[in-house]
C-alpha positions as a Markdown table, in Angstrom:
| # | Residue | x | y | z |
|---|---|---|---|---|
| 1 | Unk | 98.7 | 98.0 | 111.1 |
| 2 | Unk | 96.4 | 99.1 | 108.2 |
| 3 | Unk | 92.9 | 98.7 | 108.7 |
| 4 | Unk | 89.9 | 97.6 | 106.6 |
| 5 | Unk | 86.8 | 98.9 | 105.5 |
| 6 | Unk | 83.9 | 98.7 | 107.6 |
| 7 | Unk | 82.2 | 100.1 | 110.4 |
| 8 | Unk | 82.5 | 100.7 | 114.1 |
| 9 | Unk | 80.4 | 102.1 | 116.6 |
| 10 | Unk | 81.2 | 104.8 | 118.2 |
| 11 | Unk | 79.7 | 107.4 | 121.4 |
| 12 | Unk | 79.6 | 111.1 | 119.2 |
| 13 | Unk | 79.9 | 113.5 | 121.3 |
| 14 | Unk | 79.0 | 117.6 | 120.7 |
| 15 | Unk | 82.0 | 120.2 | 121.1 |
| 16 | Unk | 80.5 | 121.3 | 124.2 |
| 17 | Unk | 81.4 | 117.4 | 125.6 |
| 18 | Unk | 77.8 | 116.2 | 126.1 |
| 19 | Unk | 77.4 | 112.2 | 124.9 |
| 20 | Unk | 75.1 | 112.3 | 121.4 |
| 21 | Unk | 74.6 | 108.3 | 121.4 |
| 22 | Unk | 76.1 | 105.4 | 119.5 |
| 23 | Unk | 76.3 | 105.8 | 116.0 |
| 24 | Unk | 77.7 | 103.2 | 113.6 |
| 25 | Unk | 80.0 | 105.0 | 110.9 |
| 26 | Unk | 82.5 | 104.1 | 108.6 |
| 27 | Unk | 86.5 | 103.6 | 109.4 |
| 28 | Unk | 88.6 | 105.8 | 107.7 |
| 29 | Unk | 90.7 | 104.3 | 105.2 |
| 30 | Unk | 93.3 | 107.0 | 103.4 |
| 31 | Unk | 96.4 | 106.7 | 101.2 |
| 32 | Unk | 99.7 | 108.1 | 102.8 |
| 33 | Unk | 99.4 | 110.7 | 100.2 |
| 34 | Unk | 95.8 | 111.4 | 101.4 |
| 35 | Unk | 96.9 | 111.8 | 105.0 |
| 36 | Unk | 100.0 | 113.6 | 103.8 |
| 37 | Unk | 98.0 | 116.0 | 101.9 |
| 38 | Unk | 95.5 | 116.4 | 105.1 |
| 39 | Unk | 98.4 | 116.6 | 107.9 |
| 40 | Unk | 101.3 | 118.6 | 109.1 |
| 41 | Unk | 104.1 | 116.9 | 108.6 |
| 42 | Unk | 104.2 | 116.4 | 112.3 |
| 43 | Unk | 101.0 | 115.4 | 112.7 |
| 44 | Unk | 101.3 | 112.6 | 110.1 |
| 45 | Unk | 104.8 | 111.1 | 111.6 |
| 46 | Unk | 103.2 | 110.8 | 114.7 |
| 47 | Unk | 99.0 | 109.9 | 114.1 |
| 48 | Unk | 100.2 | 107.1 | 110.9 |
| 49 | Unk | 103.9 | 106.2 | 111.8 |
| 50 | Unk | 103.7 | 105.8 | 115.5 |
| 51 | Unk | 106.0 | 108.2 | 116.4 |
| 52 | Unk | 106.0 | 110.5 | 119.7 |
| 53 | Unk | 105.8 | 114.4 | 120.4 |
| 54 | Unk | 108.9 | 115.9 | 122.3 |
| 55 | Unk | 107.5 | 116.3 | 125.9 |
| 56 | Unk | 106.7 | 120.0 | 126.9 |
| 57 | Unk | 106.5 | 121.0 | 123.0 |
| 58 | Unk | 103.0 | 121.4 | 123.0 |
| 59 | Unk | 100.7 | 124.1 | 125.0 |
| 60 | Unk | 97.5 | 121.0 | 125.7 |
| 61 | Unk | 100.0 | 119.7 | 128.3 |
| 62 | Unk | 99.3 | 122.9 | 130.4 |
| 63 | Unk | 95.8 | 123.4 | 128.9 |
| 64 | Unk | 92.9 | 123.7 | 131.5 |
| 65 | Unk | 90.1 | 125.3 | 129.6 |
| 66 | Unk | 86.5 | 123.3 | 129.3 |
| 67 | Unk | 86.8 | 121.3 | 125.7 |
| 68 | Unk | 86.7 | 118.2 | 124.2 |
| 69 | Unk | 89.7 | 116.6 | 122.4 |
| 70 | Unk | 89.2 | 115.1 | 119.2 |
| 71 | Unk | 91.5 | 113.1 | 116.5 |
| 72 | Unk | 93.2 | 115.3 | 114.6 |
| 73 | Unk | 92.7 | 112.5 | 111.5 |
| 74 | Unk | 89.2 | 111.3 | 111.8 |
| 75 | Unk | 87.6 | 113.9 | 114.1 |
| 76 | Unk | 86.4 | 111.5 | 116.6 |
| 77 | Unk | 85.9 | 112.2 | 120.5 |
| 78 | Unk | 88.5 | 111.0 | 121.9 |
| 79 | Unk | 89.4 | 112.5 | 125.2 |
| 80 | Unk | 87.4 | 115.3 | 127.5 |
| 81 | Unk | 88.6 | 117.9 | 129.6 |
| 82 | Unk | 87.1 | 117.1 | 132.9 |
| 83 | Unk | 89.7 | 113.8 | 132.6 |
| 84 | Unk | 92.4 | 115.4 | 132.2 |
| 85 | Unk | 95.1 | 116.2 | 134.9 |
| 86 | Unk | 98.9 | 117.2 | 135.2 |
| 87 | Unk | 100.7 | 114.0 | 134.7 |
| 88 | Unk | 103.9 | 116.3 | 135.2 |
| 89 | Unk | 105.3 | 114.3 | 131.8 |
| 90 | Unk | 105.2 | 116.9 | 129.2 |
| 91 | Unk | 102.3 | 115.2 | 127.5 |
| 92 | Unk | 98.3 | 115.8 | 128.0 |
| 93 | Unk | 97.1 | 113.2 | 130.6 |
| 94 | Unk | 93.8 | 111.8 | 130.9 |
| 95 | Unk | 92.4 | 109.4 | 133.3 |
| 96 | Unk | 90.2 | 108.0 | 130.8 |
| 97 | Unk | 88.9 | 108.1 | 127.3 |
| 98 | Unk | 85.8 | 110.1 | 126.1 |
| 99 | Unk | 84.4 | 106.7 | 125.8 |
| 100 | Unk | 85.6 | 103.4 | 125.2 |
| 101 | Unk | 84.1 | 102.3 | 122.1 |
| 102 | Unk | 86.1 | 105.3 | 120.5 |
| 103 | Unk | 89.4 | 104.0 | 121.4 |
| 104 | Unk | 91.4 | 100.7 | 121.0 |
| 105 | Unk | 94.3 | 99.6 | 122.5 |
| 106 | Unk | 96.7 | 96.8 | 121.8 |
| 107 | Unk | 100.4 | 95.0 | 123.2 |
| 108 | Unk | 103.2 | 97.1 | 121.8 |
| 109 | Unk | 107.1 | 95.9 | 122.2 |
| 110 | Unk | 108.3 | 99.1 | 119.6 |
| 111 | Unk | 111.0 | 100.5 | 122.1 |
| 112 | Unk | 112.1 | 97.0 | 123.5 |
| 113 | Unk | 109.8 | 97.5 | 126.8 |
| 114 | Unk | 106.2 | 96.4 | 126.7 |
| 115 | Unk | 103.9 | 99.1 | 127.1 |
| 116 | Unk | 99.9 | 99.5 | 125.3 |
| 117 | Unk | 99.2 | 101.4 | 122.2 |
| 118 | Unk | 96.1 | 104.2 | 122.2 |
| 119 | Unk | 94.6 | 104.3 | 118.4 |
| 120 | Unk | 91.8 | 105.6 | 117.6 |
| 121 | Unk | 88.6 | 103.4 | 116.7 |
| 122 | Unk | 87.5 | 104.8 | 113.5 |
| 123 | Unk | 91.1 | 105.7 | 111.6 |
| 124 | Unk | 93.6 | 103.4 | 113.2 |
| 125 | Unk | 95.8 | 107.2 | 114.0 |
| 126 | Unk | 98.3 | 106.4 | 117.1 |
| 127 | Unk | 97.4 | 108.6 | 119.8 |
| 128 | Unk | 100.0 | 107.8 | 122.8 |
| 129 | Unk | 99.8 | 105.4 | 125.2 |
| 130 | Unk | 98.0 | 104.1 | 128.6 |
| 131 | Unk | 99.9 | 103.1 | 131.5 |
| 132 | Unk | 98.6 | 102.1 | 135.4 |
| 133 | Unk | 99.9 | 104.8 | 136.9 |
| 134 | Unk | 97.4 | 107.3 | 136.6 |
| 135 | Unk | 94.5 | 108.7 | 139.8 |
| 136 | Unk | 92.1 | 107.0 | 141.2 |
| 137 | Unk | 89.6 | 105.2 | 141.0 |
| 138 | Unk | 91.2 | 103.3 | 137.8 |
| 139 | Unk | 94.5 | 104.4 | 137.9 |
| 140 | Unk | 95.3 | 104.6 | 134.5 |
| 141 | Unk | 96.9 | 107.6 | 132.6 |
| 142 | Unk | 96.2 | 108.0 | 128.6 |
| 143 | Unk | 99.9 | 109.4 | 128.4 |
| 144 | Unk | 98.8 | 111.4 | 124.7 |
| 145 | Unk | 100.6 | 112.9 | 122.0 |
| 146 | Unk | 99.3 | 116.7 | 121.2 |
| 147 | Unk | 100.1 | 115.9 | 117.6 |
| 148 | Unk | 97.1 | 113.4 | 117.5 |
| 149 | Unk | 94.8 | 115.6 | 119.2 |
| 150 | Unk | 92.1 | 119.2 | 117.8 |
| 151 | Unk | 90.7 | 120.6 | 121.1 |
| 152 | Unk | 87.1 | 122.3 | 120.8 |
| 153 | Unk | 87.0 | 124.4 | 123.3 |
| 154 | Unk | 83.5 | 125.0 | 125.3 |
| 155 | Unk | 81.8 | 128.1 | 124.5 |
């Protein structure tokens, strides 16, 4: 679904994970050959066409250092380490986002089975999706594709 321009507000976050505030920015609006040009080729088929990483292809899915995870597209915070946990899936697992405002989610019937999409706010770039079995207290798990994700590790 292509997006507009506009703004959205958004919780920035430093690399080291701590909450900056709300800031209002623009979406990011690119042509395919933009993103193309910006992208691995991997990167791209999953973060603009919806696709999915092969489970265990990544390392982030066995990653346990201190970082933030942030849109490989857009560079937004999307996802921080101390909400991750081992989903034993193949995929990086959180049991929420970095913050709300920086994700959306939406009804998607792609594979013939209803499940919810993950995007990010500002760039529309498919991240995974969210599904109720994940810990407690909310039990949900952000089931997310490595390709979407740049992790900034803590220093």
């Amino acid at each position: 679904m292509p997006i507009e321009s506009g703004n959205v507000d958004v919780l920035e976050f430093d690399d080291l994970g701590s909450p900056l505030g709300v800031r209002t920015v623009g979406v990011v609006v690119k042509t395919a050959a933009e993103w193309k040009a910006q992208l691995s080729a991997q990167q791209y088929y999953v973060t603009r066409q919806g696709s999915t990483d092969t489970p265990y292809s990544g390392t982030y899915h066995s990653l346990h250092s201190a970082g933030i995870y942030r849109c490989v597209c857009c560079g937004t915070a999307l996802f921080r380490s101390e909400d991750k946990f081992d989903s034993g899936t193949g995929w990086p697992s959180f049991a929420a986002p970095a913050d709300e405002r920086n994700v959306r989610t939406r009804k998607d019937t792609s594979m013939f089975v209803e499940r919810v999409e993950v995007a990010c706010r500002r760039c529309e770039a498919h991240l995974g999706h969210v599904f109720p079995d994940g810990p407690e207290p909310a039990h949900l798990r952000y089931c997310i594709n490595e390709s979407a994700l740049r992790f900034i590790k803590s220093s």
